[in-house]
N, C-alpha and C positions, 0 to 999 in steps of 0.2 A: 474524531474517534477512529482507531485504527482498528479493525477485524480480526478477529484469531486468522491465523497464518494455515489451520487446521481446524475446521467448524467439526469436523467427524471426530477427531480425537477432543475439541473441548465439549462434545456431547457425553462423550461416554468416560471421561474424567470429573465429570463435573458440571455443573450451572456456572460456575464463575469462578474466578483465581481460585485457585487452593479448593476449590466443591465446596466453598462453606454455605453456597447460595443455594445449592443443589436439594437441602435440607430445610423443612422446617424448625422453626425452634425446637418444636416439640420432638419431632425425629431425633434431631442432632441431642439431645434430653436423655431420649431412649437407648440410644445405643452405649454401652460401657465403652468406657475408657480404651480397653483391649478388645475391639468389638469382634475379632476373629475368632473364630471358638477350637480350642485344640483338637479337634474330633472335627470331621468334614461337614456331618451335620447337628453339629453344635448336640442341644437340649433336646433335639428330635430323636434321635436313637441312629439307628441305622440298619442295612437288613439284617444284620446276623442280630439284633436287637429292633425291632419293630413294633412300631408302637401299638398299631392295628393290624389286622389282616388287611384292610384298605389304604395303607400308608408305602405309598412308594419313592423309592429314591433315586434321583437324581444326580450324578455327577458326572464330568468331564473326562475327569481321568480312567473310570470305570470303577469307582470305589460304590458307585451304587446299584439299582438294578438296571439302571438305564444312562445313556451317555448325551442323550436330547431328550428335550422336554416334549415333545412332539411324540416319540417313542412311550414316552409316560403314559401319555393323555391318550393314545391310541390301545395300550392294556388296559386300561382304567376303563374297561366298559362298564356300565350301569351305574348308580349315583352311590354318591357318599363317599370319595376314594380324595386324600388327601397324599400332596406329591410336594416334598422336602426337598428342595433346589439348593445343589450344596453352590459356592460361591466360584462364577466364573462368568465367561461372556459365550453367550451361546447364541450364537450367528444362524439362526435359521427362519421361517417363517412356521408358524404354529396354528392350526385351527381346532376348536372344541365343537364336537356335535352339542346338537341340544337337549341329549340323553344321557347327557352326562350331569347330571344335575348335582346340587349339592358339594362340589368341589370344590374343593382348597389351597390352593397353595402356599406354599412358604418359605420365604431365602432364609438360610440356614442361619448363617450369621447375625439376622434382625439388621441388618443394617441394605439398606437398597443398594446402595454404589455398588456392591458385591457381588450381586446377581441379575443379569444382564439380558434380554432378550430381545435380539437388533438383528435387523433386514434393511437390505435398500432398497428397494422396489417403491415406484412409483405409479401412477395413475397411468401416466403413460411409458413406460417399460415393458420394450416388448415381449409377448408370453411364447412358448415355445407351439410349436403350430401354428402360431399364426394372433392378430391381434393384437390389440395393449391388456395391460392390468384392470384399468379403472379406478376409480378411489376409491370403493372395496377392496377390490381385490390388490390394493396397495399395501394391504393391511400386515403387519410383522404380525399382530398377534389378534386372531378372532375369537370373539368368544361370546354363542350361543345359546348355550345352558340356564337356568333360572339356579338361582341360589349361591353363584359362584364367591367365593371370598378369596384375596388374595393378599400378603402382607409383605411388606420388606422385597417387594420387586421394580426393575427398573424395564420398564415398556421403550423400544427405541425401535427411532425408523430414520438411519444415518443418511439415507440419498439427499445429496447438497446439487443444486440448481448449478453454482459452477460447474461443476463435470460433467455437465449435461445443458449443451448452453443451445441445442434443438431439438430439445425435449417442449413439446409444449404441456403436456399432462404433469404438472408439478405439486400434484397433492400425493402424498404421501406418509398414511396413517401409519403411528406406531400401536394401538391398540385402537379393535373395532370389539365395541359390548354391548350384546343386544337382548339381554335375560332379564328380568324381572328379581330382584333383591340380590344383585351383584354388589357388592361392597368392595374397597381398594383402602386399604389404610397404609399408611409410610410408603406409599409409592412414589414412581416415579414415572415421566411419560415424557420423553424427548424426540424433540424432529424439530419441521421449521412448518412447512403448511399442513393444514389438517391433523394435527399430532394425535388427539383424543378425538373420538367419533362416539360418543355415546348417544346410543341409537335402541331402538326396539325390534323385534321381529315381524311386524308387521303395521300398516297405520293403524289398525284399531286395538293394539297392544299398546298399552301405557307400562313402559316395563318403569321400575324404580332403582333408582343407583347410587349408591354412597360412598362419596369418596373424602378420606379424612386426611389432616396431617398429608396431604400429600402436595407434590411438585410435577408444577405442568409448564412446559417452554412451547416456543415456536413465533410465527411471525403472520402467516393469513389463517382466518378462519382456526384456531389452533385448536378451540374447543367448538365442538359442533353436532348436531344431530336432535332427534326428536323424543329421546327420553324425559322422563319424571327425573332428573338428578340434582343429588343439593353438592356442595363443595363445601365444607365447612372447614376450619381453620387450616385453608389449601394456599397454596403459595405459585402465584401464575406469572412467570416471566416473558417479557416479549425481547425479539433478539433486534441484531442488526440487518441490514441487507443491504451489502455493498452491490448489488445488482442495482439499486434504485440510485436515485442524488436528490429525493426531494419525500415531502411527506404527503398523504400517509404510509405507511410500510406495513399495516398489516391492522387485523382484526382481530380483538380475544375470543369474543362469543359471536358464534353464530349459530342460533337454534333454529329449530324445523318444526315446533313443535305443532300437531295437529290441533287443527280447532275445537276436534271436540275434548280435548284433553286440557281439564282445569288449572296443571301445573306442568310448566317446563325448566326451567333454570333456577336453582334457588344459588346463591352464593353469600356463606357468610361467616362473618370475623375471620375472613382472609385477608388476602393482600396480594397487591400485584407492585411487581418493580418493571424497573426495562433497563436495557444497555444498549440503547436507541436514544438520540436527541429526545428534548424534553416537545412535548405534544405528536409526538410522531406516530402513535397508535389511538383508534376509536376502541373504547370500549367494546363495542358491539354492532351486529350488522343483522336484519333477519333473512333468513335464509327460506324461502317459499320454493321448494323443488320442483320440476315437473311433473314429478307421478303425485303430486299432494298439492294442488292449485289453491286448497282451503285452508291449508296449513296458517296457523295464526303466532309466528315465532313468542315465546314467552319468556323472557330473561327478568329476575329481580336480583339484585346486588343492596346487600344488606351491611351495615357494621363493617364494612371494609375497606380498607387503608390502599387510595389509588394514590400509587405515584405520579410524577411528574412525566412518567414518557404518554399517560392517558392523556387526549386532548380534552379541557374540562367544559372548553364553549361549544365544543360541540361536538359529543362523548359519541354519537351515533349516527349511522348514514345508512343509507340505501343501497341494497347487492342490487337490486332489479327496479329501476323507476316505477313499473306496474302496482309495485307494494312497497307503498312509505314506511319508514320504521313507525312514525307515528303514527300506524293505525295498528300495529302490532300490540305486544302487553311488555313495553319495559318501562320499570320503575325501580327504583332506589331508593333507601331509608339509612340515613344518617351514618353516611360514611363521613371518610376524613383524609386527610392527603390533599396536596398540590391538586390532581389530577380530580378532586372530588370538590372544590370549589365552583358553588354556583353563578355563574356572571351572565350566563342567558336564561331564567328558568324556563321558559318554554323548550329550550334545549334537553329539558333534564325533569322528568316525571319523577316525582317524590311518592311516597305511600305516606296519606296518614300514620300516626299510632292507632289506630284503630283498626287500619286496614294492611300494617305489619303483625299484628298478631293473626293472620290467617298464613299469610309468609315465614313458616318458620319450617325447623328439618322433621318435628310433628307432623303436623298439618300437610306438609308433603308426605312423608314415607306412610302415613296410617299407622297400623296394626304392625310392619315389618317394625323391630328398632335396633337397627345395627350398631347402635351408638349406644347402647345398655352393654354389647358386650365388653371387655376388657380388649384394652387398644394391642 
């Protein structure tokens, strides 16, 4: 199998030939025919037409109040302020305090491909003063705040390993979300290692996150961190890595989640593909940090369709000998795919029926239900 010739422009074109893979069904569903809208910000208004007093707008060209998204979110003091991103690629890195609560965003057009927000910055890329990044501070887009919802956006974090072949710090987050009822619908989240970090603001903050209809790539660790989050009908590609010549080439999940926290990863009626040889990704890895030694990773992967690049004999392994995956909390309930056939079961913890009706996006989220509103 031969590698895009350009891994940074087939990120920010698309998931795969043509971007049809970029989208879920349901996405690719959503968006009209003509999904461009004759008006910069589509149905949303604009300022000389405003939907709210707390509705700001976004565009490149200067047709809004603001020409970066960063610009937005830095007027937008106090909570409730919703920011209408008209359709381009805005090359910057973005952070949200966490008094900004209650925020919104939204690509004009309902369609993600369109609105763009992409850094290269890596874990270790050097910072001016002095030092690296970190995997935090790798982050294209942080975001803090409790309440945050975001719809029709695409999170990127373009730094590619080839142009950087003595760099050793290779993680590099396109979004870091660390709030409590952050929700993501029709998005999108591209990079290669650490793509998605959903995380909390502290260990004893069980923050909760919901992300729907959406699309997530990369190749190590690509989904990671120690939040409550469910994935429901999410679409997670693993890529290639001509840097390697053998397997395995990468990890989907790797949670953090605290021990004392009863849920970590829900995933369900999604799906994962790859454009990797067939078994050349583990499912999963648990991820025990040093500042959290107790940390007891939680993954469940529910009703979803693993392809053939999942290894199925043996979906999971070990980041740290110290902490076996098997003494961690992953378990599975009646997936389906190449990549979801049983042929070692001690390989592969199943849930009862009994004990998948506690594993559901209920049972995780509580009282929040981001899934009642209209997508």
């Amino acid at each position: 199998m031969t590698p895009p010739l350009s891994r940074r422009n087939f990120l920010l074109a698309g998931a795969a030939a043509g971007g049809a893979l970029a989208l879920s069904t349901a996405t690719a569903q959503a968006a009209p025919a003509d999904h461009r809208p004759r008006l910069p910000f589509g149905r949303y208004g604009s300022p000389a037409a405003r939907l709210t007093a707390k509705t700001l707008y976004v565009h490149p060209g200067g047709a809004g109040d603001f020409t970066t998204v960063q610009a937005a979110v830095t007027a937008a003091a106090g909570p409730g302020h919703t920011l209408v991103i008209a359709p381009g690629t805005y090359r910057e890195t973005v952070s949200v305090d966490a008094d900004r609560t209650d925020m919104t965003w939204l690509g004009a057009s309902e369609d993600p491909r369109d609105v763009v927000v992409v850094f290269d910055n890596a874990a270790g890329t050097p910072k001016p003063g002095g030092g690296t990044h970190g995997t935090s501070g790798s982050a294209t887009t942080t975001l803090r705040p409790d309440g945050f919802t975001a719809r029709w956006i695409t999170f990127a974090n373009d730094w590619l390993r080839a142009d950087h072949p003595g760099t050793s710090g290779t993680q590099a987050v396109a979004l870091k979300v660390q709030g409590d009822r952050s929700a993501f619908t029709h998005c999108r989240f591209l990079g290669h290692q650490d793509t998605l970090y959903a995380d909390s603001l502290s260990l004893d903050t069980f923050a909760r996150q919901y992300f729907s209809h959406c699309y997530v790539e990369g190749d190590v660790d690509f989904v990671f961190g120690r939040a409550t989050a469910v994935f429901a009908h999410c679409h997670f590609r693993t890529l290639v890595r001509p840097d390697l010549t053998g397997a395995p080439y990468g990890f989907v999940f790797a949670p953090s989640t605290a021990g004392a926290n009863p849920r970590g990863y829900l995933v369900t009626r999604s799906r994962i593909s790859s454009e990797a040889p067939d078994g050349y990704y583990k499912l999963a890895r648990p991820w025990v940090p040093s500042s959290d030694r107790t940390a007891r990773p939680m993954l469940t992967v529910r009703e979803t369709h693993l392809g053939a690049g999942i290894d199925a004999v043996a979906p999971y392994t070990d980041m740290s000998s110290g902490y076996p995956w098997q003494d961690q909390r992953f378990a599975e309930y009646r997936n389906t795919g190449p990549g979801a056939v049983i042929t070692v079961p001690e390989n592969r913890p199943q849930l009862t029926r009994a004990q998948a009706a506690s594993h559901t996006r209920e049972a995780y989220l509580g009282d929040w239900r981001p899934y009642a509103r209209r997508r």
